[in-house]
Backbone bond lengths (Angstrom), bond angles and torsions (degrees), N, CA, C in turn:
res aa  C-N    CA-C-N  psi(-1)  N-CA   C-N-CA  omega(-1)  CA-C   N-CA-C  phi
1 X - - - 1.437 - - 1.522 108.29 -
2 X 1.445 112.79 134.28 1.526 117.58 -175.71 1.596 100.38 -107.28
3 X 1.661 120.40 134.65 1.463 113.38 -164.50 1.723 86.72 -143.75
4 X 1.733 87.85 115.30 2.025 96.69 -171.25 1.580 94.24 -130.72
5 X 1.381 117.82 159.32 0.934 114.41 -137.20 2.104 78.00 -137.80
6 X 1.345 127.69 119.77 1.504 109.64 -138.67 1.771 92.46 -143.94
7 X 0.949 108.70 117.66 1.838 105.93 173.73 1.931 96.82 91.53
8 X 1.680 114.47 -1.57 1.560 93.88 172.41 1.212 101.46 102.23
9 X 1.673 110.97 -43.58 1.591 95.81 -175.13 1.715 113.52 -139.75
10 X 1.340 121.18 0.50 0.945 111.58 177.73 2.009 110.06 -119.42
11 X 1.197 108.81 138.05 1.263 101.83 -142.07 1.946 84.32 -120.49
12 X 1.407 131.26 116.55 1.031 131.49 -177.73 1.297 103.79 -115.27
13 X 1.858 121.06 165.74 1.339 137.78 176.80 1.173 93.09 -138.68
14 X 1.787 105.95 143.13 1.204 135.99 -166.68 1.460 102.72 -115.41
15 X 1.354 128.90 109.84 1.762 128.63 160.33 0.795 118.39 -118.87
16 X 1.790 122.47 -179.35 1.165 128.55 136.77 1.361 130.91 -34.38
17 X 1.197 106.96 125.06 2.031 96.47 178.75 1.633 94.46 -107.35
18 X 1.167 116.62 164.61 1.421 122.03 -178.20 1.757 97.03 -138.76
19 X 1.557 102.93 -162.44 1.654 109.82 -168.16 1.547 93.58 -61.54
20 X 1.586 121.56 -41.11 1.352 95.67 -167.91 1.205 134.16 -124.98
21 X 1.934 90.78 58.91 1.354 117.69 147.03 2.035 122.58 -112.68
22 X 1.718 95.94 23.77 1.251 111.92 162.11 1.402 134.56 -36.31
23 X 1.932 105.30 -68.64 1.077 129.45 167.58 1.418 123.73 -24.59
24 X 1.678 93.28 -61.52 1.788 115.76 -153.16 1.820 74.94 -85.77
25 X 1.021 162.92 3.06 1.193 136.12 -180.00 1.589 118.56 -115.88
26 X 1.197 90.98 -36.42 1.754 98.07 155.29 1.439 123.92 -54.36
27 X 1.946 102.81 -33.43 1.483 95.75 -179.74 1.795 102.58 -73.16
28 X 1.761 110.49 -42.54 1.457 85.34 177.83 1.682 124.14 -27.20
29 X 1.318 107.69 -58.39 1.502 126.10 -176.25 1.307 102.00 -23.98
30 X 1.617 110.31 -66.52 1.694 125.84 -151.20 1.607 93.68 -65.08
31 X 1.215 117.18 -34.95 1.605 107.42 -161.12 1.311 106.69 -83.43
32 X 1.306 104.07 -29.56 1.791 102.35 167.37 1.280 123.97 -65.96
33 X 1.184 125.77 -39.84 1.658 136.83 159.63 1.353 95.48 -50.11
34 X 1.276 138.56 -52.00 1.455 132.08 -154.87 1.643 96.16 -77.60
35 X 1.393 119.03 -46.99 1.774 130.10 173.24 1.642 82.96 -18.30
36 X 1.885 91.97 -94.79 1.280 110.89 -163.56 1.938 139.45 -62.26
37 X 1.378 95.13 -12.42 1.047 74.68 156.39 1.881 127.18 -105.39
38 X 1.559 121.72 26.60 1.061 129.90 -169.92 1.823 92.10 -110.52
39 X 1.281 125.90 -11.26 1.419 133.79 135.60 1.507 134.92 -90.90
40 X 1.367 113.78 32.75 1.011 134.68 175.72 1.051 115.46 72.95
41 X 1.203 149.49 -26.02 1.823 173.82 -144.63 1.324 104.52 -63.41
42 X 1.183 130.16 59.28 1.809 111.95 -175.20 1.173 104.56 -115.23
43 X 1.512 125.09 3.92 1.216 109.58 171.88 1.668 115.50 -59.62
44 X 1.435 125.92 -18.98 1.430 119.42 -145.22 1.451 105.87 -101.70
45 X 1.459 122.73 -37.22 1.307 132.24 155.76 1.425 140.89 -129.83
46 X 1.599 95.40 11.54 1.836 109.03 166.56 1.805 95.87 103.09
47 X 1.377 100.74 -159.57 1.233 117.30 163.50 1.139 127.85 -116.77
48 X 1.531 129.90 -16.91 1.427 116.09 -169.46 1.715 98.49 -107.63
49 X 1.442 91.20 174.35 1.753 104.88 -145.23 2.511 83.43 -78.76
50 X 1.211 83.69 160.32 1.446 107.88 172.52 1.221 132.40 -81.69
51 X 1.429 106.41 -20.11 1.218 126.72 172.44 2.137 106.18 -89.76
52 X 0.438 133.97 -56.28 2.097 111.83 147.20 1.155 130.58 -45.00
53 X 1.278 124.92 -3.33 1.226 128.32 -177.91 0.935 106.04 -101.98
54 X 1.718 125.34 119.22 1.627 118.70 -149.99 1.779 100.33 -114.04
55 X 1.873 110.51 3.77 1.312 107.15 151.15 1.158 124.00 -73.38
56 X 1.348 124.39 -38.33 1.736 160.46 164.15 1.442 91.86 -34.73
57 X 1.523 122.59 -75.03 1.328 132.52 -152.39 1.581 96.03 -63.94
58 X 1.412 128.58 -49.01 1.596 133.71 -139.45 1.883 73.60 -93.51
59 X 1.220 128.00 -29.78 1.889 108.65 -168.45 1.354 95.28 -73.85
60 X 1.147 120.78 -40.42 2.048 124.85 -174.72 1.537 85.76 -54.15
61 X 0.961 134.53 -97.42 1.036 147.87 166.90 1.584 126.58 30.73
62 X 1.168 90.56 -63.04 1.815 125.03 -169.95 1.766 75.69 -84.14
63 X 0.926 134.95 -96.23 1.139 158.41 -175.46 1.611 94.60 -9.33
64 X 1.090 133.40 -69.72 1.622 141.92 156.25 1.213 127.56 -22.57
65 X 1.338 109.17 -38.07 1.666 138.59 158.41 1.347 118.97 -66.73
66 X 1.218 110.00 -38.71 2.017 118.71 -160.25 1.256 119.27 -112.54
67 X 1.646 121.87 -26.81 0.964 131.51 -178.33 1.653 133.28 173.86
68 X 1.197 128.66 31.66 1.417 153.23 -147.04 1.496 117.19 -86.00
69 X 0.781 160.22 112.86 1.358 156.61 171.82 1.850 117.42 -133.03
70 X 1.308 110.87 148.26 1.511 109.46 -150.74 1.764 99.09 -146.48
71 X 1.274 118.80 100.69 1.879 129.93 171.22 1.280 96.89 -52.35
72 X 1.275 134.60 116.59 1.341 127.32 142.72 1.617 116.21 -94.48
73 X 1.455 112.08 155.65 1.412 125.61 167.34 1.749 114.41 -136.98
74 X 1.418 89.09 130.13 1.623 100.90 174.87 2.240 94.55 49.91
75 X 1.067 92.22 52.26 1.735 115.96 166.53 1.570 95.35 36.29
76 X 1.461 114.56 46.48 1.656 127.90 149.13 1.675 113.74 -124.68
77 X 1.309 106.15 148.34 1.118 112.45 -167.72 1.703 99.71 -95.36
78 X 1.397 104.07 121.72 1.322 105.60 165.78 1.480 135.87 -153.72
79 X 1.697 101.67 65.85 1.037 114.72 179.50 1.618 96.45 167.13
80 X 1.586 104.50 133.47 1.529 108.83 163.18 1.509 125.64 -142.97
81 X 1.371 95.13 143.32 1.909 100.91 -174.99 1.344 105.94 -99.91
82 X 1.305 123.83 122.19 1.560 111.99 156.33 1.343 122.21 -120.03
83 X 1.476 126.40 127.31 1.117 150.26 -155.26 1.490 113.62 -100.51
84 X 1.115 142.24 127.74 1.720 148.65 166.59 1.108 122.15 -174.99
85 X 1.375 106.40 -179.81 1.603 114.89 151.58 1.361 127.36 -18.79
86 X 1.282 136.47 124.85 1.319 137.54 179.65 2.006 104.78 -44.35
87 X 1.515 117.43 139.26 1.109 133.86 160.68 1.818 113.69 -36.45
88 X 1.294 128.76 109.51 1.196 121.20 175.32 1.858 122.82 -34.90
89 X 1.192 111.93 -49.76 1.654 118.56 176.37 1.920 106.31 -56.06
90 X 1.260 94.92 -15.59 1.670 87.60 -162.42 1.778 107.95 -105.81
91 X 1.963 111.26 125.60 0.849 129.45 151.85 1.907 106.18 13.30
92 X 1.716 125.35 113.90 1.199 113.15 171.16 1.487 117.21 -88.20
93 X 1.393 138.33 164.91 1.611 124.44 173.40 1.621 111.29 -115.77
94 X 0.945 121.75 172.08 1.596 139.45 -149.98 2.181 96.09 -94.53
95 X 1.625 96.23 -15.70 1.639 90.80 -167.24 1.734 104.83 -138.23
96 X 1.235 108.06 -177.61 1.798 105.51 -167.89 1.671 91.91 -78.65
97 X 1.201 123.31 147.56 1.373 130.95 143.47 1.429 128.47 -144.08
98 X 0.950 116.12 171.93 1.803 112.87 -176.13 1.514 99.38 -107.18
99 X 1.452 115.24 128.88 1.546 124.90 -160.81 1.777 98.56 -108.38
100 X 1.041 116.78 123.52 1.458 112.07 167.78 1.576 110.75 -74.12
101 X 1.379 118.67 88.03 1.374 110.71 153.58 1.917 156.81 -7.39
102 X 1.733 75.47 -65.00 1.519 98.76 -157.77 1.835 94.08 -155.04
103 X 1.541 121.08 128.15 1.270 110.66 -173.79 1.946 81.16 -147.99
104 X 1.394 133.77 113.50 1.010 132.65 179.16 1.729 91.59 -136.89
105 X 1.857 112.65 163.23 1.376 129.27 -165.28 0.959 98.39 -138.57
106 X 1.361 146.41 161.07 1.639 158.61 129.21 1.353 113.64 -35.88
107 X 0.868 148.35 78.69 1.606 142.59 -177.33 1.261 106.65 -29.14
108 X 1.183 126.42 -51.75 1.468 134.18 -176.19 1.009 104.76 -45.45
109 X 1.830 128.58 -49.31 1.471 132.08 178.64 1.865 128.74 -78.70
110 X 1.440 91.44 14.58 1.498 105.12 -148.43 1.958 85.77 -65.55
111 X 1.072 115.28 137.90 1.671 123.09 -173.37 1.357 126.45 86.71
112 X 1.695 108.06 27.26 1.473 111.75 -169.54 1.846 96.31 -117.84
113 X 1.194 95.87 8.07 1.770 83.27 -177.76 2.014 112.25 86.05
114 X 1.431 104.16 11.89 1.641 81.16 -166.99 1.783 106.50 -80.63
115 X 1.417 79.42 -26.86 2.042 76.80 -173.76 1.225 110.00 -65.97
116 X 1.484 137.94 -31.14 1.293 129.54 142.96 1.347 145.64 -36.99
117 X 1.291 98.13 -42.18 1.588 116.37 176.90 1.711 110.31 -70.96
118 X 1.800 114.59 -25.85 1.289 119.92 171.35 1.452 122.24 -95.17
119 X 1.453 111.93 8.05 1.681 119.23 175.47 1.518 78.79 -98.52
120 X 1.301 123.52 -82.98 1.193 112.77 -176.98 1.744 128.77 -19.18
121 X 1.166 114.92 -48.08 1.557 98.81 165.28 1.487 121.99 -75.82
122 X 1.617 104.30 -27.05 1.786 90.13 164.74 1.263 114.92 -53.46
123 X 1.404 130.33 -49.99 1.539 133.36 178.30 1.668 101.51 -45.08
124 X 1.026 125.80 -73.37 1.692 113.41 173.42 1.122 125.27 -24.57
125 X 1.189 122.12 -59.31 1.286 145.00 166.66 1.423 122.82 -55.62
126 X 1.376 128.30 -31.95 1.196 119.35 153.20 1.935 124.18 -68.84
127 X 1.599 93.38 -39.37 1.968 114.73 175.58 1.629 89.75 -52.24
128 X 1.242 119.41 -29.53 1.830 104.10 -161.01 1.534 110.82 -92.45
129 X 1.713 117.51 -24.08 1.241 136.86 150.18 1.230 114.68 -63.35
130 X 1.230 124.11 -2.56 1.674 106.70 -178.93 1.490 123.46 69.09
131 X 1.495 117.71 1.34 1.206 129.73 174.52 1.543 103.75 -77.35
132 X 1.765 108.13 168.56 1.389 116.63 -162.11 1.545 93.33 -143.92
133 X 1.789 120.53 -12.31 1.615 112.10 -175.51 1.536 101.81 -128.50
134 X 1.315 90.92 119.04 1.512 95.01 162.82 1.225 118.79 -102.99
135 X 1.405 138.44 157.26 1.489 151.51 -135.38 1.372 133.85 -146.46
136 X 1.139 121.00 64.54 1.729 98.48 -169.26 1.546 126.36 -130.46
137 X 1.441 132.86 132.05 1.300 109.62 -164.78 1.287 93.42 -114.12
138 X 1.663 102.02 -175.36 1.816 119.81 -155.02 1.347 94.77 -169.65
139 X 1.473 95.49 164.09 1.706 110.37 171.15 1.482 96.94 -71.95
140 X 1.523 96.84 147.27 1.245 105.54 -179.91 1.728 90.13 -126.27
141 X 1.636 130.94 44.25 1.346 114.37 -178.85 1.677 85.98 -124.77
142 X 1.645 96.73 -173.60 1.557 113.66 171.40 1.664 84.97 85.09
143 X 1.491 91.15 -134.60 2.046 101.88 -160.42 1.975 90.23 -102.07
144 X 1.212 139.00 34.11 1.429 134.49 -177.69 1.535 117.36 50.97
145 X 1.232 112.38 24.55 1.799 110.87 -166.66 1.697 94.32 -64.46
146 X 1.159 117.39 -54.79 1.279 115.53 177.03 1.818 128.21 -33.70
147 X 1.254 105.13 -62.48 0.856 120.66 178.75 1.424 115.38 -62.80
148 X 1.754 126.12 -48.78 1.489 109.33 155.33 1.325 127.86 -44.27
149 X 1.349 113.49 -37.07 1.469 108.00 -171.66 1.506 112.31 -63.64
150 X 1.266 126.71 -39.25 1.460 124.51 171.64 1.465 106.30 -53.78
151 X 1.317 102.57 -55.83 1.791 103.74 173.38 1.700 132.72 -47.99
152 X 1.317 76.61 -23.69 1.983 86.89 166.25 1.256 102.40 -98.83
153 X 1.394 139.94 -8.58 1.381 134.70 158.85 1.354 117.77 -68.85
154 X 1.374 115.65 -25.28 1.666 136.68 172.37 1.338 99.18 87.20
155 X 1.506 99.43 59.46 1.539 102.50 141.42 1.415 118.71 -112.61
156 X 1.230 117.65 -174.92 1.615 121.50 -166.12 1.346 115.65 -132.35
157 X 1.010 128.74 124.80 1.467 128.05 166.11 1.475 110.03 -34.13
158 X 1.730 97.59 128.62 1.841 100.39 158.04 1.041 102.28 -123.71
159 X 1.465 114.81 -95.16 1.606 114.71 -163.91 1.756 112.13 -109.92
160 X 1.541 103.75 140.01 1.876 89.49 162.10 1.198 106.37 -107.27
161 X 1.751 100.17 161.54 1.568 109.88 -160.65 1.981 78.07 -143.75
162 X 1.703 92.62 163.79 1.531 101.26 158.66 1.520 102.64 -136.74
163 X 1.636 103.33 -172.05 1.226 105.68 -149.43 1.887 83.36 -137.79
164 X 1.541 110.06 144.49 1.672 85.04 172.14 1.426 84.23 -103.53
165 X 1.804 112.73 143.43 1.247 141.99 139.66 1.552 130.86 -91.79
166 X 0.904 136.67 95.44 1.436 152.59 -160.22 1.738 102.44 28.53
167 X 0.615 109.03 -72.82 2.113 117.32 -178.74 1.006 124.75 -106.42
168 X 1.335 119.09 -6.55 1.420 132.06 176.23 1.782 132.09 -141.86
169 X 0.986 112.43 161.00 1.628 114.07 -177.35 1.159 121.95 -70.45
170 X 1.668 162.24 89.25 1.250 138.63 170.89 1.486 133.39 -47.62
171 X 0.724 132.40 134.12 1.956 129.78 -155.96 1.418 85.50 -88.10
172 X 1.623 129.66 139.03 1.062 123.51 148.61 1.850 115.33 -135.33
173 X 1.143 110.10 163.45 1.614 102.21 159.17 1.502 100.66 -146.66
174 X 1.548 90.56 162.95 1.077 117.50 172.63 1.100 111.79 -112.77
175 X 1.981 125.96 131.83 1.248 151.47 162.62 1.408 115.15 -97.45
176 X 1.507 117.13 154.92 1.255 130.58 171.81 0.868 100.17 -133.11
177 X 1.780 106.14 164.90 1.520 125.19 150.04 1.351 113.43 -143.20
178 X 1.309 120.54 150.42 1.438 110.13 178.08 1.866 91.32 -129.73
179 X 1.696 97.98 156.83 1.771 112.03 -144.24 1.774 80.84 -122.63
């Protein structure tokens, strides 16, 4: 367990999450859907919560199994990284890298540094694999907030891809970094 202490005053630990840190991570999910769509934002993950969504539920899931990790603060979970195999829709590469999965925050904590503090342990985690590319894609629709924010993490534009969703395309890109 990694325990950093981030913004001066809020002091988070980074673990293993397992199946039953499912729950608490799906709710991240729900509250972020709830963020965005209470700013209108539904293009990026709809409206209904993630936690009923029993494709939603079984990917956390797998994810718990394969590679999962979960920031807690003051012994709440609020923030999770999930780490694997590159996303099937997404562009494959020629060499090993560690793919950011799944990167969700606490809204409540939104400006405390955690989503940083959890790229940052992917970067460890790739240095300890011997890997040199890290990987992660995002919506690339709405006003790109997403996509800067990785970019202020210092990743880089690679490729955009979409996704079909019932009638329409999902915008995505893919960022790198190499460590």
């Amino acid at each position: 367990m990694v325990c950093r202490t981030i913004l001066s005053f809020v002091q988070i630990s980074i673990r293993r999450a397992g199946r039953d840190d499912v729950p608490a991570v799906l709710a991240l999910l729900d509250g972020a859907t709830e963020w965005l769509v209470a700013r209108g934002r539904t293009d990026q993950w709809g409206t209904e919560a993630h936690s009923t969504n029993p494709r939603r539920v079984a990917q956390i899931t797998g994810f718990a199994d394969d590679g999962l990790w979960v920031a807690e603060a003051d012994g709440r979970v609020v923030g999770a990284l999930a780490v694997g195999p590159a996303m099937s829709y997404v562009p494959t590469v020629d060499e090993p890298e560690l793919y950011v999965r799944l990167l969700v925050t606490d809204r409540a904590s939104a400006g405390h540094g955690i989503g940083g503090e959890l790229l940052d342990h992917a970067r460890g985690l790739a240095r300890e694999a011997g890997v040199s590319l890290i990987r992660v894609d995002c919506f690339a629709g709405g006003d790109g907030a997403l996509v800067r924010y990785y970019e202020k993490q210092g990743f880089v534009r690679d490729v955009e891809f979409t996704v079909p969703v019932n009638d329409w395309e999902w915008p995505g890109q893919v960022l790198s970094q190499r460590l």
